[in-house]
Structures are given as structure tokens and as C-alpha cells.
py3Dmol code that shows the C-alpha trace and the ligand (Angstrom):
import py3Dmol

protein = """\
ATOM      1  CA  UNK A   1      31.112  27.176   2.644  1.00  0.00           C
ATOM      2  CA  UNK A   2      28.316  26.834   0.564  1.00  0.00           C
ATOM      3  CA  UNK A   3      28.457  23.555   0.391  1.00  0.00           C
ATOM      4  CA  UNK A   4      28.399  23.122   4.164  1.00  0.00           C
ATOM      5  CA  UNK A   5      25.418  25.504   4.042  1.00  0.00           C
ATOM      6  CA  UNK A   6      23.250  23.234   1.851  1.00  0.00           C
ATOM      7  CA  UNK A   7      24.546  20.175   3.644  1.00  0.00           C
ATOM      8  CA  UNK A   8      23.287  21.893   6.848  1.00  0.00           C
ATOM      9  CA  UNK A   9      19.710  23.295   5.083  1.00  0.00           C
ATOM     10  CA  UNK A  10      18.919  19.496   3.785  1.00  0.00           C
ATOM     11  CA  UNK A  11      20.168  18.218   7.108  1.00  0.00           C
ATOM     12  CA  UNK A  12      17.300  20.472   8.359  1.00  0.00           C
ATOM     13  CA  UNK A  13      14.882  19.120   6.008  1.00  0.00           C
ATOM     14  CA  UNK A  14      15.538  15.745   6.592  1.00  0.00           C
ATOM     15  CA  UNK A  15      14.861  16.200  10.255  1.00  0.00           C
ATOM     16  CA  UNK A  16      11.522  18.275   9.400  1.00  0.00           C
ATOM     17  CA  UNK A  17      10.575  15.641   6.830  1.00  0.00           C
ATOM     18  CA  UNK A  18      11.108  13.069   9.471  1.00  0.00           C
ATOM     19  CA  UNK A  19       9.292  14.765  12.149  1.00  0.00           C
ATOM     20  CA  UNK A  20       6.636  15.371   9.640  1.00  0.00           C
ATOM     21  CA  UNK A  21       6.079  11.517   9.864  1.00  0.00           C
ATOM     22  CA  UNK A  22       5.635  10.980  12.740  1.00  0.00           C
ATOM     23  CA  UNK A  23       1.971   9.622  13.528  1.00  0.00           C
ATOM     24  CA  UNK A  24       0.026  12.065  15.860  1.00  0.00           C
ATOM     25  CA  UNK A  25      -0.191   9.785  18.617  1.00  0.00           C
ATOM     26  CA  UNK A  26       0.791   6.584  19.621  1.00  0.00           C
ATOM     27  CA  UNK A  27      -1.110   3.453  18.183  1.00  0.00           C
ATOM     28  CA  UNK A  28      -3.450   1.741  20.819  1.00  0.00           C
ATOM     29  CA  UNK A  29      -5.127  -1.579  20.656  1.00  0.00           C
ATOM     30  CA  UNK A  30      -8.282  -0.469  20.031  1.00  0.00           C
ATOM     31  CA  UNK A  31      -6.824   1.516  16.365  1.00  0.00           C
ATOM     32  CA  UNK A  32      -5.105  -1.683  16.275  1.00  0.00           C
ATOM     33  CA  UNK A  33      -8.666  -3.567  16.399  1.00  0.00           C
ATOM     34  CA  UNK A  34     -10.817  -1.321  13.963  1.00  0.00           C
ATOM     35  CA  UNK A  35      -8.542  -1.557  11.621  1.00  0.00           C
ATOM     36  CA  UNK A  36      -8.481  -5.054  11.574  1.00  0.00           C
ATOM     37  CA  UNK A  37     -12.410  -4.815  11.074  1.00  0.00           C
ATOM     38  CA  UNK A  38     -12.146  -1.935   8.769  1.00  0.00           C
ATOM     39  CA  UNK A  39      -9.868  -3.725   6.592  1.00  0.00           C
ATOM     40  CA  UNK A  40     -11.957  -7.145   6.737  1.00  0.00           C
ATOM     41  CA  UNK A  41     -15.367  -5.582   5.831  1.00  0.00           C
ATOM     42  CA  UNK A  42     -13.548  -3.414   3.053  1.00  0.00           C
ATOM     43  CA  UNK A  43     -12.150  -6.988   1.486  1.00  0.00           C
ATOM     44  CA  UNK A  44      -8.529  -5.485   1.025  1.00  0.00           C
ATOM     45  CA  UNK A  45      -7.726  -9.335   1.297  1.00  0.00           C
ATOM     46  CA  UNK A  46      -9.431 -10.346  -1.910  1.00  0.00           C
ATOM     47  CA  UNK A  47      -7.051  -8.349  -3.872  1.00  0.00           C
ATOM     48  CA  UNK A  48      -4.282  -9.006  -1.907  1.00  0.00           C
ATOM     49  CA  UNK A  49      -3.602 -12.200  -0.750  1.00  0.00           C
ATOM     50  CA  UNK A  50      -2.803 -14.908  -3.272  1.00  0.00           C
ATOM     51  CA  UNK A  51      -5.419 -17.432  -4.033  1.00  0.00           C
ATOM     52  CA  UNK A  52      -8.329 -15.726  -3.813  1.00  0.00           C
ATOM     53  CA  UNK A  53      -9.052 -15.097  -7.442  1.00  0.00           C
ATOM     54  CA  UNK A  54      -8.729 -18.888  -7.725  1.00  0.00           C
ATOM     55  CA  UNK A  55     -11.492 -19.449  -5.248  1.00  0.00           C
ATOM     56  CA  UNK A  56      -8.602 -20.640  -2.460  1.00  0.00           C
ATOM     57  CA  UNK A  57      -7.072 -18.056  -0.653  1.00  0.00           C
ATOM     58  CA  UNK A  58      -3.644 -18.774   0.572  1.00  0.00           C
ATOM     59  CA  UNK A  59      -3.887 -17.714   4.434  1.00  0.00           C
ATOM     60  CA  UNK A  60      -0.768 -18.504   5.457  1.00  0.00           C
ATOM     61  CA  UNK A  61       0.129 -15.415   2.984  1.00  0.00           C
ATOM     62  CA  UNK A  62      -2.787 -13.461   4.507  1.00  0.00           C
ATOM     63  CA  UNK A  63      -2.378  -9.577   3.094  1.00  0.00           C
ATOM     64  CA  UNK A  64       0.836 -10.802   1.146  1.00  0.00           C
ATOM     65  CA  UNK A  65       0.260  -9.881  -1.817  1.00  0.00           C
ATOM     66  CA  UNK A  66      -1.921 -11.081  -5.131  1.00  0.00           C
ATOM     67  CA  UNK A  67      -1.017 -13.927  -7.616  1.00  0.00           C
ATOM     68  CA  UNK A  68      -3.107 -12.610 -10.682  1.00  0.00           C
ATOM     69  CA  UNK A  69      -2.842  -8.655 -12.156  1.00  0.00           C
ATOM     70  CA  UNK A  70      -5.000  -6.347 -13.201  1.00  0.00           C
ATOM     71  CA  UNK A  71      -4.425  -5.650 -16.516  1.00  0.00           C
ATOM     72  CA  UNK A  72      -5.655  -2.110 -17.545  1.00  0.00           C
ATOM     73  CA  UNK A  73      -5.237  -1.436 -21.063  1.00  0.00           C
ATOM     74  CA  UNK A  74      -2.766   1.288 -22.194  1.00  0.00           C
ATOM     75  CA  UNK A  75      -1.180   1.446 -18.867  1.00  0.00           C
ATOM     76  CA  UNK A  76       0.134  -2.199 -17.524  1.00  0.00           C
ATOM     77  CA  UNK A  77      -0.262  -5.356 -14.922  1.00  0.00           C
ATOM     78  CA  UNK A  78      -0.523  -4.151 -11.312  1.00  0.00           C
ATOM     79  CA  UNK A  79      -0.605  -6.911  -8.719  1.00  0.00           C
ATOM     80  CA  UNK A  80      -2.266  -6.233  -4.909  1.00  0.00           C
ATOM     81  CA  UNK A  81       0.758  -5.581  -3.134  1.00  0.00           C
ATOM     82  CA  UNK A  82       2.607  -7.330  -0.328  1.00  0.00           C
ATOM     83  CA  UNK A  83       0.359  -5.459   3.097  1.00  0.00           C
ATOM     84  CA  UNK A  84       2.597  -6.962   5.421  1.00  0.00           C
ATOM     85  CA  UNK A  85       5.357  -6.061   7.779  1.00  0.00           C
ATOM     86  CA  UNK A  86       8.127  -7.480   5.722  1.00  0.00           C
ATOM     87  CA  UNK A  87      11.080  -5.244   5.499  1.00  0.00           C
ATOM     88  CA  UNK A  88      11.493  -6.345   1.525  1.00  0.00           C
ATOM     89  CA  UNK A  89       8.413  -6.936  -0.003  1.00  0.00           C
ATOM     90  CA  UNK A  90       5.908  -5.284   2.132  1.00  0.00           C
ATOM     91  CA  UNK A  91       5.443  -2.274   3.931  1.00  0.00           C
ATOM     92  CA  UNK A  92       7.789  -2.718   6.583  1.00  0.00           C
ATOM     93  CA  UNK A  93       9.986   0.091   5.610  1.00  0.00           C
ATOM     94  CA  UNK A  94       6.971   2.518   5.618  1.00  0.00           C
ATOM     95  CA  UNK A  95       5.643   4.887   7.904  1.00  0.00           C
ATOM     96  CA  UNK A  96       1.817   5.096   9.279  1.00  0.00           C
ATOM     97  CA  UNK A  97       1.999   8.714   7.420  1.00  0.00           C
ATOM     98  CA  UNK A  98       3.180   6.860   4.069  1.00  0.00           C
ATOM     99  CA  UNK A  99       0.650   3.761   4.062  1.00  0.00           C
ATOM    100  CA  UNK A 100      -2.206   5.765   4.578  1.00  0.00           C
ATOM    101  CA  UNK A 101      -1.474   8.254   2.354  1.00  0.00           C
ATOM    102  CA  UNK A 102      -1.015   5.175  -0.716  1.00  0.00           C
ATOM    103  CA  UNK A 103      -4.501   4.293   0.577  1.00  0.00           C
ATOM    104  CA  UNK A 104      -6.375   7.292   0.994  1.00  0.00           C
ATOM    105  CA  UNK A 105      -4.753   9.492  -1.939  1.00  0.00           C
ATOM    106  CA  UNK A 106      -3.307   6.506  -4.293  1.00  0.00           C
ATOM    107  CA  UNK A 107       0.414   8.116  -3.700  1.00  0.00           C
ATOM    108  CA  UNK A 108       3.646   5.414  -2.218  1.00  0.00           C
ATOM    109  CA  UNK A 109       6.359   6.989  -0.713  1.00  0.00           C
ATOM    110  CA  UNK A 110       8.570   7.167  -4.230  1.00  0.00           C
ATOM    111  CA  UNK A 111       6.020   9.924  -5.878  1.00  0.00           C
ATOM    112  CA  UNK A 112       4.448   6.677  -8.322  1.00  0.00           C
ATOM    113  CA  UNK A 113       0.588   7.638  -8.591  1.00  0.00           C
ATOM    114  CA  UNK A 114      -1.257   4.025  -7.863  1.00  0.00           C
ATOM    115  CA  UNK A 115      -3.443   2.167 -10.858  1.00  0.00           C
ATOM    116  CA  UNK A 116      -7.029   2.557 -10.554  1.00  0.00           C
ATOM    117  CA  UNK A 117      -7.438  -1.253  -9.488  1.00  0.00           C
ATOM    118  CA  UNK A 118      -6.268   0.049  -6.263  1.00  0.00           C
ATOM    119  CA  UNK A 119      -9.817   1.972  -4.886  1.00  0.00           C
ATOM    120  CA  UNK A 120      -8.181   4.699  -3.197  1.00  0.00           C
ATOM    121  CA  UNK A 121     -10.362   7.204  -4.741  1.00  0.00           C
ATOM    122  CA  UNK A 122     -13.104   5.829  -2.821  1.00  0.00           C
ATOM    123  CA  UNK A 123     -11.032   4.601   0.641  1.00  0.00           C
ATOM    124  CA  UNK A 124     -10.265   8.831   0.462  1.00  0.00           C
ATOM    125  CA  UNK A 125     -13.214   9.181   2.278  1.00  0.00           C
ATOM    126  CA  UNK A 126     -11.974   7.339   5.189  1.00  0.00           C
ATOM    127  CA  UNK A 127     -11.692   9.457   8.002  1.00  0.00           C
ATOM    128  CA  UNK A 128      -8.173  10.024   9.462  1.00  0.00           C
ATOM    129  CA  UNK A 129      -8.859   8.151  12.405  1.00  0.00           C
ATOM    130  CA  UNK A 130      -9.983   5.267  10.318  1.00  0.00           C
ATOM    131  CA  UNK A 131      -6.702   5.523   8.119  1.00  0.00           C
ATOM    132  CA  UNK A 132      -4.769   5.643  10.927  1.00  0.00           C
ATOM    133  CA  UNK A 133      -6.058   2.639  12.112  1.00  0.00           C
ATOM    134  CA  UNK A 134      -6.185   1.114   8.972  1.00  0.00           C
ATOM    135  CA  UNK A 135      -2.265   2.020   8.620  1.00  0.00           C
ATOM    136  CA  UNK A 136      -1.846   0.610  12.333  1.00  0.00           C
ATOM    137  CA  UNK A 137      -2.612  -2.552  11.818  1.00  0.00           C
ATOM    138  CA  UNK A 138      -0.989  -3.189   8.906  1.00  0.00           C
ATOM    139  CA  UNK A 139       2.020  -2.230  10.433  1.00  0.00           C
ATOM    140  CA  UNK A 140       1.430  -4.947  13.289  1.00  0.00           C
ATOM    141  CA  UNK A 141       0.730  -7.678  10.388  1.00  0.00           C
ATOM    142  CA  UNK A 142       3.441 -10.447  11.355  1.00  0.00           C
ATOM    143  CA  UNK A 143       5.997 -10.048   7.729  1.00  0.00           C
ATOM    144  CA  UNK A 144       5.302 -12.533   5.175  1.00  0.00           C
ATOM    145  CA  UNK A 145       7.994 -12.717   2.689  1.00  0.00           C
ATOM    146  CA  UNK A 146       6.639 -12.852  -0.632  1.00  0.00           C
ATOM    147  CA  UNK A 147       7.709 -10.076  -3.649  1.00  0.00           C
ATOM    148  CA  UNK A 148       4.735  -9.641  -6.155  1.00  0.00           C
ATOM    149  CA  UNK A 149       6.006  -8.551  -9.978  1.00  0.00           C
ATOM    150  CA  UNK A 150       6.097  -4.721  -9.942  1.00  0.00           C
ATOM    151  CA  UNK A 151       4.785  -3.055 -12.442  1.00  0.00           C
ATOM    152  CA  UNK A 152       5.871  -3.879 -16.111  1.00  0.00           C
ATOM    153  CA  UNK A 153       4.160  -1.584 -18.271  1.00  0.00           C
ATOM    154  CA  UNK A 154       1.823  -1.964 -21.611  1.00  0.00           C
ATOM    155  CA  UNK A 155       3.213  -3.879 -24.778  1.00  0.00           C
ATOM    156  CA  UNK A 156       5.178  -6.688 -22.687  1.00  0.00           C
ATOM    157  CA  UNK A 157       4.222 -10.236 -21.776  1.00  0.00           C
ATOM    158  CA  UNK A 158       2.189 -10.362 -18.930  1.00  0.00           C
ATOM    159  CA  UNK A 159       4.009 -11.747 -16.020  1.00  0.00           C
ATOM    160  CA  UNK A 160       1.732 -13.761 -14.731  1.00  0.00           C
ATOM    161  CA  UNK A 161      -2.151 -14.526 -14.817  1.00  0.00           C
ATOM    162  CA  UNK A 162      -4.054 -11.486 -15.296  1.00  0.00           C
ATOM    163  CA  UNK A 163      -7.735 -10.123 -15.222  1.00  0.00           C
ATOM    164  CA  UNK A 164      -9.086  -7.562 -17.060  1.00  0.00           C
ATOM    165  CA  UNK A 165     -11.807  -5.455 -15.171  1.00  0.00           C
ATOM    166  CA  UNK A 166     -12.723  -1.740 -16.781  1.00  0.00           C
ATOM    167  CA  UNK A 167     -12.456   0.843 -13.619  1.00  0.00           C
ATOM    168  CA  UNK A 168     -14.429   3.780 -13.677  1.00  0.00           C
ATOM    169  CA  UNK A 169     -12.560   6.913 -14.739  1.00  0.00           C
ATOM    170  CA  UNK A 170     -10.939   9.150 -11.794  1.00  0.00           C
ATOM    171  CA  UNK A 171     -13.146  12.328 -10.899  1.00  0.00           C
TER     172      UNK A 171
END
"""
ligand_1 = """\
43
HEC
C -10.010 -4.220 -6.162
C -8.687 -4.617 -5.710
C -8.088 -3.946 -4.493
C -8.673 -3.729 -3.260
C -10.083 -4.077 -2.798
C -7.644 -3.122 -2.443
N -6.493 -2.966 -3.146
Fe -4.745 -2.138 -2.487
N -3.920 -2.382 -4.309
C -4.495 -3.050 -5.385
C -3.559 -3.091 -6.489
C -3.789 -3.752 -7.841
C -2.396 -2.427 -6.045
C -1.127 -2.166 -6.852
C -1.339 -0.901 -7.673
C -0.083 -0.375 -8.314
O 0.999 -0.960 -8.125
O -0.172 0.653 -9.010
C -2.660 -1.981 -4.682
C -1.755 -1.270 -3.912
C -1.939 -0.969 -2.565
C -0.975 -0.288 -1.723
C 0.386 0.234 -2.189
C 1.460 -0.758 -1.767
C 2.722 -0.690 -2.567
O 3.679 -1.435 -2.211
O 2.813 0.079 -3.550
C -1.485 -0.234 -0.461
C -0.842 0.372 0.782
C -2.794 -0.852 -0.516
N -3.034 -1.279 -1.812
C -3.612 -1.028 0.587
C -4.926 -1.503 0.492
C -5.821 -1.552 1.619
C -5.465 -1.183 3.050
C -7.007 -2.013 1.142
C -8.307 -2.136 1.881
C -8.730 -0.981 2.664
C -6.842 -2.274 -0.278
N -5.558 -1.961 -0.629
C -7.826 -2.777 -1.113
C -5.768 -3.558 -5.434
C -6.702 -3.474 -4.413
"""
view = py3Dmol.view(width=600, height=400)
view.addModel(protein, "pdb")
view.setStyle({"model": 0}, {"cartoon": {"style": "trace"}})
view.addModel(ligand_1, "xyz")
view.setStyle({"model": 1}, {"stick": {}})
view.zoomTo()
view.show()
């Protein structure tokens, strides 16, 4: 019985959780369209699409994901993540709710706070329409398989080339 009861209760949850992430209206062409210009005049590309930090970006793996980590001492390598629509090894899995809370409060969908390298403190003062938009488009990216090394940690061989930048401390 009381098993049946808590199998009903997270049943419940689930739905609410689900509902919950739901975006609060449809996506339209023109969210579609700003945040293609929001995300080109905020240069999410340059950290996020391999090449760039070798002066070539790769732009048939537009928004797919860095080729060199940030190293930040004491904490690990963090690579610009795969942006795209892949299923995989981007954000195809993820809701509008989910991406543009990683971008606007530096949280993914499994609880893991992201690195500093990652700006979110200062893409939290995008407004929610501009998030939304932001999250739209990313969505609509065509998928680009390509799986960037997750992060390994401090102490261990780098896994791949790196850059060390000092980020300001988060207020
Ligand atoms: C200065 C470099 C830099 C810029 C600019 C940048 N990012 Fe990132 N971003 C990163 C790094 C590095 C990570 C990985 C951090 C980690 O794993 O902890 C990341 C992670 C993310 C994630 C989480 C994805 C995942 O799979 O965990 C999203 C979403 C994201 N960025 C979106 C954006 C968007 C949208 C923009 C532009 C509005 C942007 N980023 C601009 C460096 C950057």
C-alpha cells in the first residue's frame, strides 16, 4: 500500500516537474531570430566551436563544442560545450527551461554548478525573453555530433590543449 502510495505521489511529481518545463509559450521565428543575434554579438561561438582559439574556426562544427580547456587552477579543464541539437553530445535532450537556466544561473539539468569560464554570472542579466530566445535557437541548431572531454578534475593530465585565463571571483 505504501508503496503504491509513493509510486503514485512521485508519479505526481514527475508530471508537475514535467509540466513545470514546459516553455511559456510557443517559440516563434522572431525568438528564433534574436537569439541568433543575441548569441552572435555575445561571441558564445568563440568558446564553443572548435578552432577558434587557433585563429580557424571550424564552421562546419558551428556551436559544437571547444577543442582547447580552460584550465582553472584547483578546480579542473572545462571545455565550451557541444550547443547543438545533438541528442548525445549536445543539448538535444534538454528543455528551453534547462538551457537557459545553465546560461543564466550556471546550473545543467544534473544539479553540477558550471566553472566560471562559462559567464553566466553576467548572461544572468539577460532578460527572460532574451533567454528564451537564446534557449530557442539553440534548440533549432541542426545536431552536430561531436563529444567534448567532460570535466576531469585538478591533479590529472590535461586532456587536451588548455588555456589558463584567471576569472574574476563570483559575487
Ligand atoms: C569565455 C568562454 C565562454 C563563453 C563566451 C560562453 N561560454 Fe558557455 N561554456 C563555457 C565553458 C568552458 C563551459 C563548460 C563549463 C563546465 O563544464 O563547467 C560552458 C558551458 C555552457 C553550457 C552548459 C552545457 C553543458 O553541456 O553542460 C551552456 C548551455 C552554455 N555554455 C551556453 C552558452 C551560451 C548560450 C553562450 C553565449 C550567450 C555561452 N555559453 C558563452 C565557456 C563559455
Amino acid at each position: 500500500m505504501w508503496k503504491t502510495l509513493c509510486a503514485a505521489a512521485s508519479a505526481v511529481a514527475l508530471t508537475f516537474s514535467a509540466l513545470a518545463d514546459e516553455p511559456a509559450r510557443p517559440v516563434t521565428p522572431d525568438d528564433v531570430a534574436r537569439g541568433e543575434y543575441l548569441v552572435s554579438v555575445i561571441g558564445c561561438s568563440d568558446c564553443h566551436t572548435p578552432g577558434h582559439f587557433f585563429g580557424q574556426p571550424d564552421r562546419s562544427k558551428f556551436l559544437a563544442g571547444s577543442d582547447v580547456a580552460f584550465v582553472i587552477p584547483g578546480l579542473g579543464y572545462f571545455f565550451g560545450s557541444n550547443l547543438t541539437s545533438d541528442e548525445k553530445t549536445g543539448l538535444g535532450a534538454w528543455t528551453l527551461t534547462e538551457i537557459s537556466d545553465a546560461v543564466t544561473k550556471g546550473v545543467r539539468p544534473d544539479g553540477r554548478m558550471l566553472a566560471p569560464s562559462m559567464p553566466w554570472m553576467n548572461f544572468a542579466n539577460l532578460t527572460p525573453d532574451d533567454a528564451f530566445a537564446i534557449a530557442a535557437y539553440l534548440k533549432g541548431l541542426p545536431p552536430v555530433s561531436n563529444a567534448v572531454p567532460a570535466p576531469t578534475g585538478w591533479g590529472g593530465e590535461p586532456p587536451g590543449p588548455v588555456m589558463g585565463v584567471t576569472m574574476p571571483k563570483t559575487p
